[in-house]
C-alpha positions as CSV (number, residue, x, y, z in Angstrom):
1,X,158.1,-38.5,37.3
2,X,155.6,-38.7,40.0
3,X,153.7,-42.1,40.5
4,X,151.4,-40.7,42.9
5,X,148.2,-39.6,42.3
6,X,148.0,-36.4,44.3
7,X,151.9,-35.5,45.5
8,X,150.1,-34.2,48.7
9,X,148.1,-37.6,49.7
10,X,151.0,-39.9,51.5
11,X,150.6,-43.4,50.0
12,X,149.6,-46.3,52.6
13,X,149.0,-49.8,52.3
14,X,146.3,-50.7,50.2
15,X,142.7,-51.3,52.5
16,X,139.5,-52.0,51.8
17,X,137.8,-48.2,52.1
18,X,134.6,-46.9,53.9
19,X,133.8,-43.4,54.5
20,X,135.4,-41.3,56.5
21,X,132.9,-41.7,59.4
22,X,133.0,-45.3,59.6
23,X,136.7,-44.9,59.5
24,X,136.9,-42.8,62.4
25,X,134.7,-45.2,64.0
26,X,136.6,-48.5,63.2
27,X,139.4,-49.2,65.3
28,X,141.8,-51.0,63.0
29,X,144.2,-51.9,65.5
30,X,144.5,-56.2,65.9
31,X,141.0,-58.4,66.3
32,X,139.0,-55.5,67.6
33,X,136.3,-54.1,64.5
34,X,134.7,-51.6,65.8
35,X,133.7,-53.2,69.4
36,X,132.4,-50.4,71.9
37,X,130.7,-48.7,68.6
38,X,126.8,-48.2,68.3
39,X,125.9,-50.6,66.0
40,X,122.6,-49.5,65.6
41,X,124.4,-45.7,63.9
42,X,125.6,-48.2,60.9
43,X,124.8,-47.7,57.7
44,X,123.6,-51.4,56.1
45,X,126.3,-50.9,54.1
46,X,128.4,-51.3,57.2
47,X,126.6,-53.3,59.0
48,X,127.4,-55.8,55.7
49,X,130.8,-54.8,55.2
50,X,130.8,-55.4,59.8
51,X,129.3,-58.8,59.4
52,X,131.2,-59.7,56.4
53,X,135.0,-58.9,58.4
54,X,133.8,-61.2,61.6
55,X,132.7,-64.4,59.4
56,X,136.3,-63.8,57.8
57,X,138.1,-63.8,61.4
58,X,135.7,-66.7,62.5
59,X,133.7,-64.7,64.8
60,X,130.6,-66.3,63.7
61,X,128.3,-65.7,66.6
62,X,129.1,-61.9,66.3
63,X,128.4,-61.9,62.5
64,X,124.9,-63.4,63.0
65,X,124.0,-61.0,65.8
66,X,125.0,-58.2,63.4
67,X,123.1,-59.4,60.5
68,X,120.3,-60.0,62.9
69,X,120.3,-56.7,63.9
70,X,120.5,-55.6,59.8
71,X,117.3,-57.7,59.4
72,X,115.6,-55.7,61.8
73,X,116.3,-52.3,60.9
74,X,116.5,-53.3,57.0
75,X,113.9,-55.9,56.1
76,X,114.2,-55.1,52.6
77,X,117.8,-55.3,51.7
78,X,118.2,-58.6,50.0
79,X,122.3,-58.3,50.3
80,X,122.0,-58.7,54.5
81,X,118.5,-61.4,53.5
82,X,121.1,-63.8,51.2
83,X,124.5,-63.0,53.2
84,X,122.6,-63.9,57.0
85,X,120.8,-67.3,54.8
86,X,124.5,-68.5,53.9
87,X,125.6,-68.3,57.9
88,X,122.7,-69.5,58.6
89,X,122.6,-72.6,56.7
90,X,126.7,-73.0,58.2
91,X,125.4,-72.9,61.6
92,X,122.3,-75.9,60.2
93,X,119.9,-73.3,61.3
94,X,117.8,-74.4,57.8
95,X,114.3,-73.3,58.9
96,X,115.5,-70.0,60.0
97,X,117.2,-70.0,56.6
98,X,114.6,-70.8,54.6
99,X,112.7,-68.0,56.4
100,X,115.4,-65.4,55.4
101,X,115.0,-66.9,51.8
102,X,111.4,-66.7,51.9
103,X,111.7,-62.9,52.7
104,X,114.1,-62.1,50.2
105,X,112.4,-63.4,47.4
């Protein structure tokens, strides 16, 4: 009997997924995620799922500059407003914090 899903898809490790042009994008080789790429061509999706992988591998300085960049071309999405707020409130940046808050509510 046949555990896989499709018997012509190979199975890989399990991954967190993005679309395929993100994928083709990311460069999943080591530390790297997606250096050299246009960050200003990512969805805010991305740019969430971008910031979220370099607070994870303690690249904190890079995370902020992406959700800085997210609250710029995405005022509105509350996800990058609350996510940037917690980093920010890591890094004792409260007043900028409390703006972020502000805006989201």
């Amino acid at each position: 009997m046949n555990t896989h899903p499709n018997p012509l898809t190979p199975q890989t490790e399990a991954k967190p997924q993005m679309n395929s042009e993100s994928e083709e994008m990311k460069d999943t080789s080591g530390d790297s995620s997606m250096i050299g790429v246009d960050t200003r061509q990512l969805t805010n999706i991305e740019l969430i799922r971008e910031a979220e992988e370099c607070t994870e591998r303690l690249k904190l300085e890079r995370a902020v500059a992406l959700y800085d960049e997210g609250v710029t071309r995405f005022p509105n999405d509350t996800i990058i407003l609350d996510q940037y707020t917690d980093l920010l409130i890591q890094f004792g940046e409260q007043e900028k914090a409390k703006n972020m808050i502000e805006r989201s509510i």
